[in-house]
N, C-alpha and C positions, 0 to 999 in steps of 0.2 A: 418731312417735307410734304404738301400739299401742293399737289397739283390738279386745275381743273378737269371735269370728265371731258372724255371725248364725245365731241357733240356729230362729227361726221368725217367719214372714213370712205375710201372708194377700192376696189377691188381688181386690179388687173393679174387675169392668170392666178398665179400662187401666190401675188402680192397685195400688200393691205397697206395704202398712207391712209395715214390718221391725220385728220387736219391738226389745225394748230390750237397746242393747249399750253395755256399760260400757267406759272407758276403762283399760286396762291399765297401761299405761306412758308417762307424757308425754312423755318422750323415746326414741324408740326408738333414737338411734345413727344418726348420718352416714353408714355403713358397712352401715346394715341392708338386707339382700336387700327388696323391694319384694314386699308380697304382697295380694293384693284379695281381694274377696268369696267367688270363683269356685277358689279355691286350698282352701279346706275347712277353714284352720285362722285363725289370728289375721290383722288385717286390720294391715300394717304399711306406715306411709307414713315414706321416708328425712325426714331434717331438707332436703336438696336440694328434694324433689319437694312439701315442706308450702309452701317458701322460692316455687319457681313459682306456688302456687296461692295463696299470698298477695299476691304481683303481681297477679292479676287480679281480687282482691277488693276490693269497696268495702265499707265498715261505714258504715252510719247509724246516729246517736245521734243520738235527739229528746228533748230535751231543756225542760225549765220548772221557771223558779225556784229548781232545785236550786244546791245550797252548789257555788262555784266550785270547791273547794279536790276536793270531789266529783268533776264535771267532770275537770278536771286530773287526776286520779287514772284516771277511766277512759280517758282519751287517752294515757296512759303506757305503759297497758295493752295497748291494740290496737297489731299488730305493724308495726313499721318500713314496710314495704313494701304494708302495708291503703291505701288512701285511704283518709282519713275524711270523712266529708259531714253535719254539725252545722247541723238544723234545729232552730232554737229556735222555742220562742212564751213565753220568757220577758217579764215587765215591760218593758213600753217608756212615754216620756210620752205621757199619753194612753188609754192603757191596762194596764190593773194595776192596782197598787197604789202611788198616789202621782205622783209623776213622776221615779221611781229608773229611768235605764236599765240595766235588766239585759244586756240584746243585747248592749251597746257594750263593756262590760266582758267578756264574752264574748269576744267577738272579737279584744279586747286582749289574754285570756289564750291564746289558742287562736294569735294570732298571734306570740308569744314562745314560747309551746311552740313552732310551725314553727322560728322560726327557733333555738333553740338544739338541736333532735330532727334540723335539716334536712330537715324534710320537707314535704311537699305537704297542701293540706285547703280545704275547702269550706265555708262557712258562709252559711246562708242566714233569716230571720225567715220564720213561717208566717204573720204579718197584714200582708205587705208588700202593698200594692196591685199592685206589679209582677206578683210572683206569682199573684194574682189574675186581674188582666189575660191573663195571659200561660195560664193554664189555660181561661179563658172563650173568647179567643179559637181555640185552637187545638182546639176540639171537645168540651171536659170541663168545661162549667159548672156544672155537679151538683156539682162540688167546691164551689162557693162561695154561701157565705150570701145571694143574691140582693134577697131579703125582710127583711135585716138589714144589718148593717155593708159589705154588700158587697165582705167578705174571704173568704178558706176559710175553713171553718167549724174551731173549733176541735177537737181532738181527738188522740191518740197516732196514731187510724188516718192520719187526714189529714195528719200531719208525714211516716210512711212513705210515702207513695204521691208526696208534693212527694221525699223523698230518692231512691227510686224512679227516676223522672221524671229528676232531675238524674244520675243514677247511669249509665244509659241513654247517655248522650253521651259517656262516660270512656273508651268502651272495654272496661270491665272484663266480665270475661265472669260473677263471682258478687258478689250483693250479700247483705249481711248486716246484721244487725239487733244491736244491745245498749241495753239498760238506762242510765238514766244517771245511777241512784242507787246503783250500783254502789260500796259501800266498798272492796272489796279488789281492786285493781288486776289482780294475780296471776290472778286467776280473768277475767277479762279477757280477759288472754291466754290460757289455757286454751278458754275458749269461741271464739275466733276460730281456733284449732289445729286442735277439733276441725270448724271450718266447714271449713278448707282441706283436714283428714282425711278427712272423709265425701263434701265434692262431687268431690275429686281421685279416692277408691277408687269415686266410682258407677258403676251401669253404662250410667244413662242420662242424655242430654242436658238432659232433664224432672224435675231432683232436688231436692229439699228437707233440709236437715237442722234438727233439732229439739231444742235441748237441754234435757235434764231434771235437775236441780240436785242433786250429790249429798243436800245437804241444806239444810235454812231454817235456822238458829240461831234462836232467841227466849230471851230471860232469861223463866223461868215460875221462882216461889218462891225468887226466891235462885239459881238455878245455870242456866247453859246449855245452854239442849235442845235437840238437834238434828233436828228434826220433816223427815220426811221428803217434804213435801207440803203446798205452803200451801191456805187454805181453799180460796179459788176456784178451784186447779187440781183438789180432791177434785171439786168438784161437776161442774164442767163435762168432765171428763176419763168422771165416772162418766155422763153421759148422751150423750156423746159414742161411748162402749163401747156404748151400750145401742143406739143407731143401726143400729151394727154386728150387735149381735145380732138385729136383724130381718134383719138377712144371711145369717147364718150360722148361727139356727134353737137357737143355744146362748151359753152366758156367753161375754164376752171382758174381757180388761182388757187390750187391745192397745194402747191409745190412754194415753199416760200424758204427754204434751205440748202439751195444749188448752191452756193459754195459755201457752206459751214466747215470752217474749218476745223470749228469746235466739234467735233459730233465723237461718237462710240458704238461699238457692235460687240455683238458676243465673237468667241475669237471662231466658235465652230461656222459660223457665216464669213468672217473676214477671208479665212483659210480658202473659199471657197471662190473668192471673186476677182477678177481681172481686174488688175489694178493698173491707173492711166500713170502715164509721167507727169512732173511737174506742176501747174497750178491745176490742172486736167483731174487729177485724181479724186475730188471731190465730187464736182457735178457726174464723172464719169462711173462714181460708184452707183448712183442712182441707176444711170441710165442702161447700165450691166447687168443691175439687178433686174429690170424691165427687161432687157435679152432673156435672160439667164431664166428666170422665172416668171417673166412676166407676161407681156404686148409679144415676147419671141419664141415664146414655149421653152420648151425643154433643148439644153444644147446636145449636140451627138459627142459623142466617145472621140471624138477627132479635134474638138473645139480646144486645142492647150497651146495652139500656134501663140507667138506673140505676135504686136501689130498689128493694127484697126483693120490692114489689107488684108485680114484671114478671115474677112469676113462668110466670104462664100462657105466657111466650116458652121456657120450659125444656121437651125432651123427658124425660119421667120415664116411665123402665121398672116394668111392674108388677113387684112382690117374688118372688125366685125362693121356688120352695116348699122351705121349710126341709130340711135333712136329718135323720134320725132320730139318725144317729149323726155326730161329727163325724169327715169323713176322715181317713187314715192320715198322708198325707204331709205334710210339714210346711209348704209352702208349697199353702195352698188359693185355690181361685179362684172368685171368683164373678162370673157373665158377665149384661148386663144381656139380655134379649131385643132379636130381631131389630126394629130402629125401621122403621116404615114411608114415613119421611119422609127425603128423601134428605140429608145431616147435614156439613160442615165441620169434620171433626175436627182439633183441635188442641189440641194434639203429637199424629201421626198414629199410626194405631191400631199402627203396629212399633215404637210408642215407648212403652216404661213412662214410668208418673210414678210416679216413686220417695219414697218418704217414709221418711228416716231417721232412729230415736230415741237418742241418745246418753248417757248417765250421766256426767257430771265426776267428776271426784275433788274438787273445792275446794268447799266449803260459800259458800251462795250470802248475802253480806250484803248487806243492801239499807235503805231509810227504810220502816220500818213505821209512821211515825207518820201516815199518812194519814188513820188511822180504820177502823170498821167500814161507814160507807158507800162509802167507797171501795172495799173488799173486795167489797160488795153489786151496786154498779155492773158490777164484772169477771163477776159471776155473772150479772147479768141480760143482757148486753147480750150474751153469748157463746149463752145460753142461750133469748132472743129470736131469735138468726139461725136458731138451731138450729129452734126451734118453728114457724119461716116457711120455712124448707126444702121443696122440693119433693119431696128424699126421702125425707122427714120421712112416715111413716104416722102415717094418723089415728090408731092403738092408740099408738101412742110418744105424739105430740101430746097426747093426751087425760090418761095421767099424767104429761108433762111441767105439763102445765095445774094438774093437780092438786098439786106439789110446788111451783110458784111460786104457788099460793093459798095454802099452808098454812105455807110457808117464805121467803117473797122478800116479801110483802107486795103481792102482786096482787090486786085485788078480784075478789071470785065475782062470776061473770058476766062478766067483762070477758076478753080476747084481751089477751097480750102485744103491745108495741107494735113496731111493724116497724122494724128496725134499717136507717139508708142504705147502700146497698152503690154500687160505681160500678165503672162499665164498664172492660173491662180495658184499659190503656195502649195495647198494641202493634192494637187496633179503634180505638178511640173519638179516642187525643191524635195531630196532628197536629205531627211532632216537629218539620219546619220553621216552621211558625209556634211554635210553644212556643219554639224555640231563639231566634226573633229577640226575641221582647218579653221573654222573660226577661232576656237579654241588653242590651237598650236602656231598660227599666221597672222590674226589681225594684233597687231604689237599694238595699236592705240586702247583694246578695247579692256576696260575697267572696271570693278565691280568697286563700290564705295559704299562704308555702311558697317556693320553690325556682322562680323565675321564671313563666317560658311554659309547664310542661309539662301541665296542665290544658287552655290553652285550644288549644294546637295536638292535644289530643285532641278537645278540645269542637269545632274548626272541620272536621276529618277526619272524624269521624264524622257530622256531620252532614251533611258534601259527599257522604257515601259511601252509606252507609244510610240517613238519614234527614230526607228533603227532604221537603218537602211532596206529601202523596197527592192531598187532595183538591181544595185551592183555590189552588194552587202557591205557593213559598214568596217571600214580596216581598223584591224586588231592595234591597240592600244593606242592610236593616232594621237589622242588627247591627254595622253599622259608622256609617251616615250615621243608624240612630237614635241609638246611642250617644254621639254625636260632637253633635247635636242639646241632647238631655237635655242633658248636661255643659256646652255655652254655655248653655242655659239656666237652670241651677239654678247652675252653679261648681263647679267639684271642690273638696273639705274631706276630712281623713281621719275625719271621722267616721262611724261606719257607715252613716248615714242618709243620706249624699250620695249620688250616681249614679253609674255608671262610669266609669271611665276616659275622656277622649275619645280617648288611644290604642291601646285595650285593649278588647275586650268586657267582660272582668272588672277587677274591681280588686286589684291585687297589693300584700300588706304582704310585706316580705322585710327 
């Protein structure tokens, strides 16, 4: 793949966005000389070195109610060597609509796909009680509806942060995000290219990439127009910019992937960041990372509340004073002042946190028929993180206040409402215990594919890195729970049974 170089890049804190660099060539050639950021000309990654960095990729699709045949199409799409890890919160009995299981059918498809693609994949339900169990116990019960059903709570963010989680145990060193109303397969694979393109050429361990859609199609009048920009990304991309520009003292339109929901990071960054609920969690990555590392300095040792209201645990650097003119060079930087509080940085201060924007070439189809509230949704909920921000100045806040009165349907007088964020993975979950109860409690969750090679990951890693920190991790859980559950419920190949009792997971092959 060939991607153009980066022409200009701006610097908040320990953070670096790179503007926006469009995709050259999808194929650059097996034979192509290898050339990165730091070479001054195009960024070319061989078909070998894309083939490596899809080995260590995992892609999550979260997935609801959408047309199977949909589904199937974007599993086609993601490359050979991705793992895929399919958390639904599709219809199940009991929940939905009707008593149609969607999951089971799921899983039936996703397990024929393995076997005839030969490959390995994960499927797991976001209102499995296991799941539940298995995040309350190991440190992270802010994920779950406590006061209601007593599941995780529903949401696109919360299906990420369960793939996340799971993703974390594989091995794999980048995980990646797609759509899964994705019609055109083809673009699929294009967006998982440029995942393997961008985190393989970064320079740092702390990388993000972000894809930005060559174009939207939509039929308007009779003919196909290929709108550059859907609503929700206009709005939240533009106040997004505007953040910026209390930075930088001048316009920007640097920011042009506030809600991608295509994007990917390396998983030692993912583990690291406060992750928002529901449509929230994309723009809200950004803007975390701008706390966390950026316009907020360094967080203190107390920052693992969940809840946008725990904001008072964020150190926030007062705003540098603007420049007159903007500097010459193309990569600027902006430093927060010296904090006076002594600070836990992570990724440490020799580490950028890189943020990469990428242009496809494939025009991005998708289901539009959600509605204009669903549109509305994506705008408030990005744009609520944004207004509860700690590096949010009250001049931004006060016309943010103003365009969700007069445009989103906010009543005067009233505060947007504060979007749930939750503590970053690699603080708060405790991966020993999460490993055992998921493994011995979530009856929906699946390994499909090509035998043992999941869980002699999932068993290794967790031997190795991640055993219980805080309340050490109980002896055998994962074997003699498993073993447990399973004489008690019976094994059935139905999703809804329990694990294997020889198996942590359960294998369709």
């Amino acid at each position: 793949m060939r991607i153009e170089p980066r022409q200009h890049c701006e610097q908040f804190g320990n953070v670096q966005i790179n503007g926006l660099q469009r995709v050259i060539e999808l194929d650059a050639g097996a034979a192509a000389p290898a050339a990165g950021p730091g070479d001054g000309g195009d960024i070319v990654v061989p078909a070998e070195a894309l083939a490596a960095a899809e080995k260590e990729t995992a892609i999550i699709i979260a997935c609801m109610n959408e047309e199977y045949r949909t589904i199937e199409g974007v599993l086609s799409g993601v490359p050979h060597d991705c793992l895929v890890i399919l958390v639904s919160n599709s219809d199940r009995p009991g929940r939905g609509r009707g008593g149609v299981d969607r999951y089971a059918a799921e899983v039936r498809m996703l397990g024929a796909f393995g076997a005839r693609a030969r490959r390995s994949a994960i499927a797991v339900h976001q209102a499995d009680p296991g799941i539940a169990a298995a995040f309350r116990e190991a440190g992270m019960p802010e994920l779950v509806d406590a006061a209601g059903d007593g599941l995780v709570y529903r949401g696109k963010g919360e299906a990420m942060i369960i793939g996340m989680a799971v993703a974390a145990f594989t091995g794999r060193k980048y995980v990646g995000f797609v759509d899964a109303d994705n019609f055109v397969p083809g673009s699929v694979t294009e967006y998982c290219k440029v995942f393997a393109a961008g985190l393989h050429s970064a320079r740092s361990p702390y990388a993000m990439v972000r894809i930005s859609w060559n174009s939207k199609p939509k039929v308007r009048g009779g003919q196909l127009v290929f709108d550059k920009k859907g609503r929700s990304s206009r709005v939240v991309n533009e106040w997004l910019n505007r953040l910026l520009q209390e930075y930088t003292g001048y316009g920007t339109d640097l920011i042009v992937t506030g809600n991608a929901g295509e994007h990917a990071m390396t998983m030692e960054l993912g583990l690291q960041l406060r992750l928002a609920r529901g449509y929230a969690i994309e723009p809200y990555e950004l803007i975390n990372i701008l706390e966390r590392f950026g316009c907020g300095g360094w967080t203190t040792d107390s920052d693992t509340d969940s809840g946008h209201d725990s904001d008072s645990d964020m150190e926030v650097c007062a705003l540098p004073t603007p420049p007159q003119t903007p500097p010459q060079s193309q990569t600027r930087s902006y430093q927060p002042r010296q904090q006076q509080h002594q600070h836990r940085p992570t990724p440490t201060p020799t580490n950028l946190v890189e943020i990469i924007q990428v242009e496809t070439r494939n025009p991005h189809f998708h289901d539009t028929t959600k509605g204009e509230e669903h549109v509305q949704d994506m705008q408030l909920q990005g744009l609520n993180a944004l207004y509860h921000s700690p590096v949010a100045p009250a001049a931004l806040r006060a016309r943010l206040l103003h365009h969700m009165v007069e445009h989103l349907g906010l009543k005067p007088g009233h505060e947007p409402p504060r979007e749930r964020t939750y503590p970053p993975l690699a603080t708060a979950l405790d991966f020993g215990v999460f490993f055992d109860v998921l493994t011995s409690e979530a009856a929906s969750l699946r390994q499909i594919g090509l035998g043992a090679e999941v869980d002699v990951l999932l068993a290794d890693r967790c031997a190795a890195g991640y055993r219980s920190q805080r309340r050490g991790r109980r002896p055998g859980r994962s074997e003699a729970g498993a073993r447990h559950a399973a004489a008690q419920r019976g094994d059935s190949d139905d999703p809804g049974s329990p694990p294997s009792p020889s198996d942590d997971w359960q294998t369709m092959e």
